[in-house]
C-alpha positions as CSV (number, residue, x, y, z in Angstrom):
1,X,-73.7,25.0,-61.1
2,X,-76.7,25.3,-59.5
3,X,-76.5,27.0,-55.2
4,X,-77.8,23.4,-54.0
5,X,-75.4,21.4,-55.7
6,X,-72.2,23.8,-54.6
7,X,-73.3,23.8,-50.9
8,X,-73.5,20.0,-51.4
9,X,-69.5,19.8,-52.7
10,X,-68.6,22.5,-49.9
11,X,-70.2,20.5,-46.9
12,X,-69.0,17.5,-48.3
13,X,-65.1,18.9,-48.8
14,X,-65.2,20.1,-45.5
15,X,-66.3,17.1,-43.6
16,X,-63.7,15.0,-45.9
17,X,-61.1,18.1,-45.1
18,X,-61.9,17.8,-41.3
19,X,-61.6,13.7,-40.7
20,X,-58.2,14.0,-42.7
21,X,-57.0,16.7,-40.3
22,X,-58.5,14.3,-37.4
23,X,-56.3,12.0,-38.5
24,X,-53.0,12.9,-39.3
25,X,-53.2,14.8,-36.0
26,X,-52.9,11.8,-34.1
27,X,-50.0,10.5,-36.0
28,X,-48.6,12.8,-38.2
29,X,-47.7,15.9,-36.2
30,X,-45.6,15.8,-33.3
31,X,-44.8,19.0,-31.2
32,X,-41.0,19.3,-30.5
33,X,-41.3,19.3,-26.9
34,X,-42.4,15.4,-26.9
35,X,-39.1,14.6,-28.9
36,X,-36.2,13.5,-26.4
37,X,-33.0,12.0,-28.1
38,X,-32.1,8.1,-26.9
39,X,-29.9,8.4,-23.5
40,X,-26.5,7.1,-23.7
41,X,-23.2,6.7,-22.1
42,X,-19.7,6.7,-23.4
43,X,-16.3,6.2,-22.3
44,X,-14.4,8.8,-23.0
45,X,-10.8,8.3,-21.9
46,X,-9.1,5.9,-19.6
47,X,-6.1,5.9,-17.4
48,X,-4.3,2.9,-16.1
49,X,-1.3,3.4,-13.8
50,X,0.2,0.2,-11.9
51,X,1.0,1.7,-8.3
52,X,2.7,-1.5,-6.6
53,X,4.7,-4.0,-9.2
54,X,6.1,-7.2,-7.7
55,X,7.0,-10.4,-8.8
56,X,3.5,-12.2,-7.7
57,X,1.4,-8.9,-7.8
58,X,0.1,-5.8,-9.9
59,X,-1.9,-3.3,-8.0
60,X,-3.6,-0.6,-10.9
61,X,-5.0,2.5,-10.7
62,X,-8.0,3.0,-13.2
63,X,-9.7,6.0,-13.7
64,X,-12.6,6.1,-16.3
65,X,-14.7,9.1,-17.4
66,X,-18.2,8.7,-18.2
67,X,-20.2,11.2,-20.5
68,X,-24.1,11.0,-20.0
69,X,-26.4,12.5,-22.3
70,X,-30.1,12.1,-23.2
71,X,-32.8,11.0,-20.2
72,X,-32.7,8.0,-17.3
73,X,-29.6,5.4,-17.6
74,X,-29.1,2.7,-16.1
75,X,-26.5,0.2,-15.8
76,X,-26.5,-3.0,-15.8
């Protein structure tokens, strides 16, 4: 192979080599920092305990717990 004709392939496998890298870079690779898992709640347990039973009337004591994990939640 002649020196003009392998210069020729180099330049040209390097430019080709380069756009790829442009553009899986954009897509392809993503640093670990930028990944955050979905937020979510979820009930764990609940108590219910009736304070005050009558005929006409239940009065209830609920106490939920909420975990939180992951970013912002809201609540709707």
């Amino acid at each position: 192979m002649k020196t003009g004709n392998l210069l020729a392939v180099l330049l040209a496998s390097v430019v080709i080599l380069s756009l790829a890298v442009i553009l899986i870079n954009k897509d392809a690779i993503v640093s670990e920092t930028d990944y955050r898992p979905p937020p979510f709640l979820s009930i764990r347990e609940v108590d219910v305990k009736p304070l005050e039973v009558t005929s006409a009337l239940v009065e209830v004591n609920v106490t939920a717990y909420i975990n939180h994990a992951g970013g912002t939640t809201s609540m709707l």
